[in-house]
Phi, psi and omega in degrees: 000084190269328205264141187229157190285130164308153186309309204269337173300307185301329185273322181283336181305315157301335192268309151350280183319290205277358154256328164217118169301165165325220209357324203281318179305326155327290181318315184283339195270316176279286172349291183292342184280318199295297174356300197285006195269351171062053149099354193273143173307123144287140192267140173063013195305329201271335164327265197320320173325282173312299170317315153328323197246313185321313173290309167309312164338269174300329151294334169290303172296324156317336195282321189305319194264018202022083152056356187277105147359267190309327169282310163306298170322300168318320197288286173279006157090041178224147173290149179299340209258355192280309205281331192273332149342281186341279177319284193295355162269351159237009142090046185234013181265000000 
């Protein structure tokens, strides 16, 4: 993962942020998701969530940080051996 976000991937991503933060988007994502479920319960939501939200997450900052661990770790407030646990439960090492 050699590739890092351009000036302008960066500047539109701020720009992005400051029109609906992360959580309202979260919130419209779980909505539409229960929604689309026509009244059936779901199982396991908060599992499938985290996953769902983890992975992009950590590919993102690996992507952010080119692929250095320790930095990535640093980034997320996690032990390396936490962050490296991770990468390999989603085939990301």
């Amino acid at each position: 993962m050699n590739t890092s976000f351009s000036t302008a991937q960066v500047t539109t991503l701020h720009q992005e942020r400051r029109k609906s933060p992360l959580r309202d988007n979260v919130k419209n994502s779980l909505r539409l998701y229960l929604n689309s479920l026509s009244g059936h319960e779901p199982e396991e939501l908060y599992k499938m969530f985290t996953e769902e939200v983890e992975r992009p997450l950590l590919e993102s900052v690996m992507e952010y940080c080119n692929g250095n661990q320790t930095k990535a770790a640093r980034c997320l407030g996690l032990n390396r051996g936490t962050l490296r646990k991770k990468l390999k439960l989603y085939g990301l090492n």
